[in-house]
N, C-alpha and C positions, 0 to 999 in steps of 0.2 A: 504493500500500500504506500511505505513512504519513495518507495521507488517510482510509483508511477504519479507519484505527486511532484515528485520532484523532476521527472521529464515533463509535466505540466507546465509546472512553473517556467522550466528553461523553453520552454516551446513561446509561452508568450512573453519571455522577457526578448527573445530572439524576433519573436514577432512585433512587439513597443518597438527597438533598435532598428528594425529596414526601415532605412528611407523611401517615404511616398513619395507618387508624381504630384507635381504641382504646379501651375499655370505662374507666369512673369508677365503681368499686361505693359506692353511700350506705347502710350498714346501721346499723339502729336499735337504740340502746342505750336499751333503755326504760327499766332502771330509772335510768338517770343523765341521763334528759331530754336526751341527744345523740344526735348521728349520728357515724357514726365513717367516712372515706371509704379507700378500699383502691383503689391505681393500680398496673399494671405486678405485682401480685403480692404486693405489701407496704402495710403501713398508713404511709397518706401525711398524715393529719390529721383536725380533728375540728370539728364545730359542734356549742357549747355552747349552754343556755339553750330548748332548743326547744320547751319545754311538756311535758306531761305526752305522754309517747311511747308510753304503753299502746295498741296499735292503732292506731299513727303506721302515716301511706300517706303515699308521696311518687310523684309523679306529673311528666312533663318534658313538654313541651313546646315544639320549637322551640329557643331560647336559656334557657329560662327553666322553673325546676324550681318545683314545688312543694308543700307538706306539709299536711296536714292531721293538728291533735293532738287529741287523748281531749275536751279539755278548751274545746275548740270555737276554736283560732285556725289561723288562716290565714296561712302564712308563703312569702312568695315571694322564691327567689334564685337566685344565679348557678352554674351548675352548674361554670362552668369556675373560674371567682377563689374560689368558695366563700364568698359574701358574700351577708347576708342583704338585701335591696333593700327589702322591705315585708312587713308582719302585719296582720292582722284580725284582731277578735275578732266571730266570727256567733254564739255561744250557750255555756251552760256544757258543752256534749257534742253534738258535730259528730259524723257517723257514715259521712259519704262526700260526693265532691263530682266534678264534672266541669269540664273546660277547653274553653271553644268556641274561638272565631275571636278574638272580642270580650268576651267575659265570663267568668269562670269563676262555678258556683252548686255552692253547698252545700247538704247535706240538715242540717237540725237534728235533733236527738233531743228537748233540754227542751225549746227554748221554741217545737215545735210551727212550725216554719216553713221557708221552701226562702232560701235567701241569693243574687242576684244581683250581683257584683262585676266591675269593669272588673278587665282584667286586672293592673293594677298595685294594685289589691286596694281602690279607692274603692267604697263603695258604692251601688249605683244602686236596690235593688228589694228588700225584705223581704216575700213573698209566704208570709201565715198561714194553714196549714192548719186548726188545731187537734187535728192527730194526729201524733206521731213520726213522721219519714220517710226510709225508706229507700229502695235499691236506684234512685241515681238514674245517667240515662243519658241521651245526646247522640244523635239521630236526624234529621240535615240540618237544620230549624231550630226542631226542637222537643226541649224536657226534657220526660222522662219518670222517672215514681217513685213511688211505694208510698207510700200512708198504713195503718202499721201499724197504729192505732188505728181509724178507720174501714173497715176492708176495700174499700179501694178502688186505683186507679190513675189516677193524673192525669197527661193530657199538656199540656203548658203548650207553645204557640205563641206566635212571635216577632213579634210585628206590624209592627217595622221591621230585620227582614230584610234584609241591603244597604245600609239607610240610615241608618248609624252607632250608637248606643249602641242595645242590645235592649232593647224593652219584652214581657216574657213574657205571655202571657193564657190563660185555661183555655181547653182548646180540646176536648178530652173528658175524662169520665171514664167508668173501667169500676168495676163490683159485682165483687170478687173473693173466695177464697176466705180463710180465718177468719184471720187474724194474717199480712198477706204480711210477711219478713222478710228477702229477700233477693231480687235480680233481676239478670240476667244480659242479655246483649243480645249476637247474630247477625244481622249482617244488617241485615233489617227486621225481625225479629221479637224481642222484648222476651219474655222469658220471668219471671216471677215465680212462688217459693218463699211457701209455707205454712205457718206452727209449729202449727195445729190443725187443718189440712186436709191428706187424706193426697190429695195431689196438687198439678199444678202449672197455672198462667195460660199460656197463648201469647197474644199483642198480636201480630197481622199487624198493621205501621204505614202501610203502604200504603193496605192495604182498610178501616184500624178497625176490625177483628174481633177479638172475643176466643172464646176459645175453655177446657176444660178438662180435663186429661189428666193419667186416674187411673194411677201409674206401678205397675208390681209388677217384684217381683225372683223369684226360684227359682220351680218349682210353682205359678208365677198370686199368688203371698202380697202384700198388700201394703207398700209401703215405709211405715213407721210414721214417718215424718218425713223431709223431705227436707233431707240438713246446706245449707250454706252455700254458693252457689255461686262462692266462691270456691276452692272445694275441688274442683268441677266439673275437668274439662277434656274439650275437642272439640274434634275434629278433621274432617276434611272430611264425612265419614262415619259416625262413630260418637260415642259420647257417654260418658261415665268418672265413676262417681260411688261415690264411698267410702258403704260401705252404713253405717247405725249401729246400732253393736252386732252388728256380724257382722265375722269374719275373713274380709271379701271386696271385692272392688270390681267395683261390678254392668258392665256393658256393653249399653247400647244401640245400635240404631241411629238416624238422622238424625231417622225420626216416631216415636222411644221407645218403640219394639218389643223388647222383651228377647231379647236374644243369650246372657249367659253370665255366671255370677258367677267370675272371677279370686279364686283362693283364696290370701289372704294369710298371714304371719307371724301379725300381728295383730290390733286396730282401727284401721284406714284415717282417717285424719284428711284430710289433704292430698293433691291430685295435682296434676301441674304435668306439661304435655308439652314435649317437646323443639319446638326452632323448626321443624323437618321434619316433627314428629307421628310420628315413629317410635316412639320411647320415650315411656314414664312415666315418672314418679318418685314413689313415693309414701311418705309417713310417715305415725306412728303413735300411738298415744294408748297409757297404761298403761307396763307392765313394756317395751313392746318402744319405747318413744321414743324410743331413741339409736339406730333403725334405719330407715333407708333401702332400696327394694328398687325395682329396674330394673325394668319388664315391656314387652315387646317388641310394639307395639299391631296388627302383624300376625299374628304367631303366637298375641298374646292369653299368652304364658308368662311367668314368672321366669325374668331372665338373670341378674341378679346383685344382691347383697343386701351391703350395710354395716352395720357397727355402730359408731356412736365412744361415748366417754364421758363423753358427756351427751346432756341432751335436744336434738334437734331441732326448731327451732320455724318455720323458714323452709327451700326450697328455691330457688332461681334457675337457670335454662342462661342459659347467654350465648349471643348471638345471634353471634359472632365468630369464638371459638375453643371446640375441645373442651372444655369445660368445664360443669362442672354445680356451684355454689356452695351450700353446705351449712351454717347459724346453730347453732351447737355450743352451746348459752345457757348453761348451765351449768361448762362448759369456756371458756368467754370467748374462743373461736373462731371462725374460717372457714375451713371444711375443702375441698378444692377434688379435683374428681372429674377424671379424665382420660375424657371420656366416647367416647373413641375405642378405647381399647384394655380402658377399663375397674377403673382400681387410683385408690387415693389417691395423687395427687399431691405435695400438699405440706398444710401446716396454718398457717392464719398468724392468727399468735397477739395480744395487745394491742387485743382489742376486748371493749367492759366487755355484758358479757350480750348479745350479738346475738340479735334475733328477726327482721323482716322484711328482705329485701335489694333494693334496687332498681337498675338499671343503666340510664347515661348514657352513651349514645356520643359519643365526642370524634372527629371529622372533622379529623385531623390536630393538634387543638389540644394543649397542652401541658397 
């Protein structure tokens, strides 16, 4: 008896001693060119200095987090000590950028070009387009991305693949439709946005096929601009896109077959699904900004609707716990959702105008 009490004992003193995973939120304070980090439920500290933050992405990777500012630098650090390790500057207005194995590349916006950097942020490869370029994306060992000036799409292949620093090379391009501005990526299949063609690109990367699919919403009408697909979200099956200029958010299926307009509070800006795909979460542009509203992606309904007091400019779920993380920008908040029963939880206050939120998982670390 005292034996088997005594492997008890050591069983949950063994079990108190692991360390749990735990979420690190990095949320962007744009206008004071910080990040402000939030651990365990509270603001735990802050990285100053970080460039113009209008439209800060931070991105992780592995051990190693990293930022992309308005103002075109490149800033790589430690997510756990919170310490900057290296910067780059690729152009005066960087617009998005990808992490491979071995390099990470950016898209330029001014100076018209894609940026190739070792991961500790050396440069290896300045590849000139001569058009602004968006919507870039990682596809086994080729970059892919939108030249918004010349309507096109470029895939760029890695010719030493496996065999240490990448050298990228054209490897196709496609004729697309009038101003691509934004691209998304499933799979193999690379989807590219239009701002003067009412429709969208599909890139099967497998076959190099492109293809182009005119989308409509209600009664056949068609979508007069497709926003950002950042505002997208998909799930295994269907497809969630905040209409513009309508109080709704359309519903597709997988080959963009219209299903059903979800009829909103207000103008749809933002949707974000839950890590299940069960829920939405979507915000809103105008009078209704300081609102937030749940919709349930099998029933297709509104379960539940918030309002705080201010604008909402960011949404996050955590991938951990119930929780759905809420940038209050105006109110110098993060307002945190209990997304299991459905009420505001708590509000935690001392962060200078939050817009975007990104989260780091810590594997036990402190």
């Amino acid at each position: 008896m005292k034996f088997l009490l005594s492997i008890l004992m050591l069983g949950t003193l063994l079990y108190a001693g692991t360390p749990s995973a735990s979420e690190k939120l990095f949320v962007v304070e744009r206008e004071t060119q910080s990040i402000a980090i939030i651990h365990k439920g509270l603001p735990k500290s802050r990285m100053e200095n970080m460039h113009n933050m209008n439209h800060g992405i931070i991105k992780f990777d592995g051990a190693d987090g990293y930022l992309i500012s308005r103002d075109g630098y490149v800033v790589r650090f430690d997510p756990v000590s919170e310490k900057i390790l290296n910067e780059y500057k690729t152009s005066e207005s960087a617009i998005g950028f990808v992490i491979g194995e071995n390099y990470v590349a950016v898209a330029n916006y001014d100076d018209k070009s894609v940026d190739i950097l070792t991961r500790d942020l050396k440069p290896i490869d300045k590849i000139k387009t001569g058009s602004k370029n968006v919507g870039i994306k990682i596809y086994k060992d080729m970059i892919i991305f939108a030249q918004m000036d010349s309507d096109k799409v470029t895939v760029l292949k890695n010719k030493n693949a496996g065999k240490g620093l990448p050298k990228f090379k054209v490897f196709k391009e496609f004729k697309v439709g009038k101003m691509p501005f934004d691209a998304m990526i499933k799979e193999k299949t690379y989807i590219v946005g239009f701002f003067l063609s009412k429709s969208f690109g599909v890139i099967d990367l497998d076959k190099m096929s492109y293809s182009e699919i005119k989308v409509t919403a209600k009664d056949d009408k068609p979508v007069l601009k497709v926003p950002h697909f950042g505002f997208w979200s998909l799930s295994d099956d269907r497809t969630f896109i905040p209409a513009v200029g309508d109080n709704a958010v359309m519903v597709y299926d997988s080959k963009f077959n219209f299903i059903k307009n979800i009829e909103m509070q207000g103008l749809p800006v933002f949707t974000a699904l839950s890590p299940n795909k069960r829920y939405l979460a979507v915000t809103f542009s105008g009078k209704d900004f300081p609102t937030v509203q749940i919709v349930d992606t099998v029933t297709l309904e509104i379960i539940k609707s918030f309002t705080f007091n201010g604008k909402i400019l960011h949404v996050r779920w955590s991938n951990l716990d119930n929780y759905l993380y809420v940038s209050v920008n105006d109110a110098n908040q993060v307002n945190v959702i209990n997304t299991k029963e459905w009420f505001l939880e708590r509000e935690i206050f001392q962060i200078k105008a939050p817009s975007g939120i990104f989260i780091y998982q810590l594997d036990g670390k402190k």
